[in-house]
C-alpha positions in Angstrom: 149.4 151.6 126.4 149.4 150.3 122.9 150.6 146.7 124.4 147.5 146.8 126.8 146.0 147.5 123.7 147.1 144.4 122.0 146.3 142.3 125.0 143.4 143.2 125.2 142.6 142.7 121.5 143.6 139.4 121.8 141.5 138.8 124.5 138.7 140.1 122.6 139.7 137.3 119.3 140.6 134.6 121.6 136.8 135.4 123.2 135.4 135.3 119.7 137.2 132.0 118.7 135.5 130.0 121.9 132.1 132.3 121.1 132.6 130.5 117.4 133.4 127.2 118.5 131.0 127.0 121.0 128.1 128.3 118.1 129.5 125.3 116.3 129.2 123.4 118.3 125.9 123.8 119.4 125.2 123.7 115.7 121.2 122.7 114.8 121.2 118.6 114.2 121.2 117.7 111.3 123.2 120.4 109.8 124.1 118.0 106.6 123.2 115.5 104.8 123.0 111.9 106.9 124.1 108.4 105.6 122.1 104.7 106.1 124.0 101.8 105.3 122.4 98.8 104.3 123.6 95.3 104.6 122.2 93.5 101.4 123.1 94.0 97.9 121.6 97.0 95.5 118.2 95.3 94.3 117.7 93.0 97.7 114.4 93.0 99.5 116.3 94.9 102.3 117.8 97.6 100.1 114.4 98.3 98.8 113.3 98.5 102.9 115.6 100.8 103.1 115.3 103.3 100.5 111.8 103.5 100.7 112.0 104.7 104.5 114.8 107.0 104.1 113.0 108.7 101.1 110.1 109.5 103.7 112.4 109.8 106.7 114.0 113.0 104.3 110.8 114.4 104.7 111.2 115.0 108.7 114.7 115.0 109.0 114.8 118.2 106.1 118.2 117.0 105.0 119.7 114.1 102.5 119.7 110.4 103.9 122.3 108.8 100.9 121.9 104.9 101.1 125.4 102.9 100.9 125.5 99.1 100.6 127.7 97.3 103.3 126.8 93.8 102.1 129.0 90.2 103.0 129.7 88.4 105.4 125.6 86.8 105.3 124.7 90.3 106.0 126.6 90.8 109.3 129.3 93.5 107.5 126.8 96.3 107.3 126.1 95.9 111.3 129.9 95.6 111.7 130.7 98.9 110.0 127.9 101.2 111.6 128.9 99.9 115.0 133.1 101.6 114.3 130.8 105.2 113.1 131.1 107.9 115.4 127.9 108.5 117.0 127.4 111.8 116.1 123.8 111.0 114.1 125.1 111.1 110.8 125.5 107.1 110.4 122.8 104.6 110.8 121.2 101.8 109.2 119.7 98.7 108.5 120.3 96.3 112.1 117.7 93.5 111.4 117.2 90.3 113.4 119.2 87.7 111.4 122.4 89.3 112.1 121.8 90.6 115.5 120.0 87.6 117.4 120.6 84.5 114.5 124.4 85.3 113.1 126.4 85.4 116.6 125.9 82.4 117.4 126.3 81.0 114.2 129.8 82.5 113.1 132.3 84.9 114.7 131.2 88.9 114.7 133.1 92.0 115.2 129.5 93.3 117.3 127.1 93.1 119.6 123.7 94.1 120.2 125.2 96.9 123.4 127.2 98.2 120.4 124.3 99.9 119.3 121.6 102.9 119.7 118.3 100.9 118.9 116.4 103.3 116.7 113.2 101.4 115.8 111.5 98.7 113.7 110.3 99.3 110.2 108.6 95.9 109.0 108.1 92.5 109.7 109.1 89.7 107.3 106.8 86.6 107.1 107.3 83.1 106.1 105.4 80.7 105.0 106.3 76.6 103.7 105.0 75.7 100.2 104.9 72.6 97.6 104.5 72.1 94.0 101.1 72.1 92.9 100.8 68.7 92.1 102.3 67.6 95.2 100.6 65.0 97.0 101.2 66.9 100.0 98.4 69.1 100.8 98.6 69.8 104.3 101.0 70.3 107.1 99.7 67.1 108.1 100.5 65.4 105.2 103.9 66.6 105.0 104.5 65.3 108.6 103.6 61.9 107.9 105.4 61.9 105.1 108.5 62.6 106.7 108.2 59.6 109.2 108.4 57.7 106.0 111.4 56.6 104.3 113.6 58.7 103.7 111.9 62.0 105.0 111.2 64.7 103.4 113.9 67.6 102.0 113.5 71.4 102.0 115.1 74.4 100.5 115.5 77.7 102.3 118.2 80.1 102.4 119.0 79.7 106.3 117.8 80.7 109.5 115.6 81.7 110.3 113.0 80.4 108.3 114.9 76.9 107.8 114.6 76.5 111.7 110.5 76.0 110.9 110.6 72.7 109.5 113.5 71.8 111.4 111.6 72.3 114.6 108.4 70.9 113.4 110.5 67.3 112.9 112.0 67.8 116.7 108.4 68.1 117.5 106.8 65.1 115.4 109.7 63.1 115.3 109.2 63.2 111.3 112.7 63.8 109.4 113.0 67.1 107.6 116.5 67.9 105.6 117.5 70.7 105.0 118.9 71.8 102.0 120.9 75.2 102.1 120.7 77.8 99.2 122.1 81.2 98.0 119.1 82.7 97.6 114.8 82.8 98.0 114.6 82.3 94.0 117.2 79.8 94.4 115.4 78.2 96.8 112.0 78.1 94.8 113.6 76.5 91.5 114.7 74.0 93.4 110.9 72.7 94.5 109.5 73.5 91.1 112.8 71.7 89.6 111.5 68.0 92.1 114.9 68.6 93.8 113.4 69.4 97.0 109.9 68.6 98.3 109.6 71.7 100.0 110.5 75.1 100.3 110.0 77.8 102.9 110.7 81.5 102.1 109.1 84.8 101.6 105.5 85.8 100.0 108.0 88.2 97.4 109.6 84.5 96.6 106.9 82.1 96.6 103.6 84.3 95.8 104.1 84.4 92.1 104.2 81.1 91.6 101.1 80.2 93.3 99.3 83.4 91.6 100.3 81.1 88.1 99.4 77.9 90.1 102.6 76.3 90.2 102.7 76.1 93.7 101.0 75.8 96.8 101.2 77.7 100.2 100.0 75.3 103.3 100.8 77.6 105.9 102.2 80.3 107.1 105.5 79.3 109.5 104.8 83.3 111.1 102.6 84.8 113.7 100.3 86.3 111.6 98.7 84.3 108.6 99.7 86.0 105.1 97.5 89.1 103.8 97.7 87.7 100.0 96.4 84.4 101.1 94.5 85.1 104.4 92.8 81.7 103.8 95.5 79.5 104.6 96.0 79.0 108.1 99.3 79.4 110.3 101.1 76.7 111.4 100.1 77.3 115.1 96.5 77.6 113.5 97.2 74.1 111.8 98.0 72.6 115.4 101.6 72.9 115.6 103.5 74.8 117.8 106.3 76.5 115.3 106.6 79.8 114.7 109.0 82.4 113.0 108.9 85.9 113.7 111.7 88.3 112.0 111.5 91.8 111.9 114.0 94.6 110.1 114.7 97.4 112.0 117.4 100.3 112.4 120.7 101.6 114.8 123.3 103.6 115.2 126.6 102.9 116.8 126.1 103.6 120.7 126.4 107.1 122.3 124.4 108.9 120.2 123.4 112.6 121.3 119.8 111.9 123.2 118.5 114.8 120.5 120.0 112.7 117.6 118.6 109.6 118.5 115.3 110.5 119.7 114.1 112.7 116.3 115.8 110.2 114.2 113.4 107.1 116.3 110.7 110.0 115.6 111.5 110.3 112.0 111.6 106.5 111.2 108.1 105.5 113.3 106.6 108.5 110.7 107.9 107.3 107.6 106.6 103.6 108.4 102.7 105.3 108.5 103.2 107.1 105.3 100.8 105.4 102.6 104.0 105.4 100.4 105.9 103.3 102.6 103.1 101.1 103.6 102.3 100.5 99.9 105.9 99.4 98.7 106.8 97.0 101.7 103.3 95.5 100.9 104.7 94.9 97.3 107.7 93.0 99.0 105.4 91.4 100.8 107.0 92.5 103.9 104.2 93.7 106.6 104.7 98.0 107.1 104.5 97.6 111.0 107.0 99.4 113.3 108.0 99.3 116.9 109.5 102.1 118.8 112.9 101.9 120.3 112.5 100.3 123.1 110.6 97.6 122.2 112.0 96.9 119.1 115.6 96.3 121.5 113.6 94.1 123.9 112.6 92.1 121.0 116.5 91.8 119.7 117.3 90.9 123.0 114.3 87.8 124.0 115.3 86.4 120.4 119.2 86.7 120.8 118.2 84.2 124.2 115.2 82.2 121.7 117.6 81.7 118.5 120.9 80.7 120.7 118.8 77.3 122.1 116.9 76.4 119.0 120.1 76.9 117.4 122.0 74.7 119.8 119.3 72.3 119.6 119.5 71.8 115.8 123.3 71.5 115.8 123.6 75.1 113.8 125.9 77.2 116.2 129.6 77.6 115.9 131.9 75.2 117.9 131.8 76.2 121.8 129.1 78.3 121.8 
């Protein structure tokens, strides 16, 4: 009797213990705090992307999103480390279109995009190619002809995508464009306003101040979309030729993510990107608050993973046998 007894206590602990686990482990997500990992610097453009959506994503989720910078690597280390996270919705982050459609083809990655749970996109960076003020170029026009002169003309930008603008209007005019690499956009502005370049293209946050004290000049806009703080300047398409650059900045998680997981954080983020907060901070970067949902912002990793890989190839940029 008393061992029945103690069999059948068991069987009523053992019972509990699966009861438990299986409470656990249908444990309301998120239960703790979650964490984004970026792959730029503290202070970067992209950092300040990224902390201003997860301060609003908090908001829906109800728990802690902690930031953590992943950078190297030309911003390819942050994809590489979400994409080893378990996908249990706890680690995401920053999976823009430089290092997912631009850098494979360009260098050797530890990723790819099928590596990932698309979550959405939060903004869209624009580009635009400016001159001194006093340059004697004061169109698009005027910068192609003078690039089927002499010795061409030189540019500073701080790599693909936006150098690819220029380089593509020369393959289309036949003028010569050279393209001079730097470490970063105010890098790349010193060196037009220092006569070491002729030209520069980079981002409103890196050129907009210096046309605001009229150092420089914005002829176009190399984007879709013509710039919102100078809506009078026409887009290269608008100007007559057909170059354009469109990068967005979006988020992932590794692949396999619970559907639950992955559908309220896709929620979350698309929310956050409305909220006048948001919208008014990435307008200070002069990055445009748009957002696409998941699927859509995948479709457009995908088409420009195809688009980058030829007009890679066709400037010479990719790595050796691809």
């Amino acid at each position: 009797m008393k061992i029945r007894t103690c069999l059948r206590s068991g069987c009523v602990a053992a019972a509990a213990l699966v009861l438990g686990g299986a409470s656990l482990a249908a444990e309301p997500w998120p239960a703790r705090e979650l964490n984004f990992f970026v792959n730029y610097g503290a202070g970067s453009s992209t950092d300040l992307v990224a902390r201003a959506l997860t301060s609003e994503m908090e908001k829906t989720l109800g728990k802690p999103v902690v930031v953590q910078n992943k950078a190297g690597a030309q911003g390819t280390l942050g994809p590489a480390f979400i994409a080893r996270r378990p996908a249990d919705g706890y680690s995401f982050g920053i999976l823009s279109f430089a290092p997912a459609a631009i850098a494979p083809h360009m260098m050797d990655v530890s990723y790819k995009l099928e590596d990932f749970d698309v979550i959405a996109g939060i903004g869209r960076y624009r580009y635009g190619v400016a001159v001194r003020a006093d340059s004697p170029h004061r169109t698009v026009k005027d910068l192609v002809e003078a690039a089927k002169k002499g010795k061409g003309v030189t540019f500073s930008a701080t790599g693909a995508p936006n150098n690819l603008a220029l380089l593509k209007l020369g393959a289309l005019t036949g003028g010569n464009f050279t393209f001079v690499p730097m470490k970063s956009g105010p890098d790349s502005v010193s060196a037009v306003l220092g006569s070491h370049v002729d030209a520069v293209v980079q981002t409103p946050s890196d050129i907009m101040p210096f046309v605001q004290s009229g150092q420089m000049r914005l002829l176009a806009s190399v984007s879709p979309v013509r710039w919102s703080e100078l809506p009078g300047t026409s887009t290269m398409k608008e100007a007559g030729y057909d170059v354009e650059i469109d990068s967005w900045t979006g988020i992932a998680a590794p692949r396999g993510l619970p559907r639950e997981a992955l559908q309220a954080l896709e929620a979350a983020a698309l929310k956050a990107v409305q909220s006048p907060a948001y919208q008014e901070r990435l307008k200070q970067l002069g990055v445009d608050p748009v957002a696409m949902d998941a699927r859509r912002y995948k479709t457009f990793l995908e088409t420009g993973y195809h688009d980058m890989g030829k007009a890679l190839r066709e400037a010479g940029m990719t790595k050796p046998g691809n």
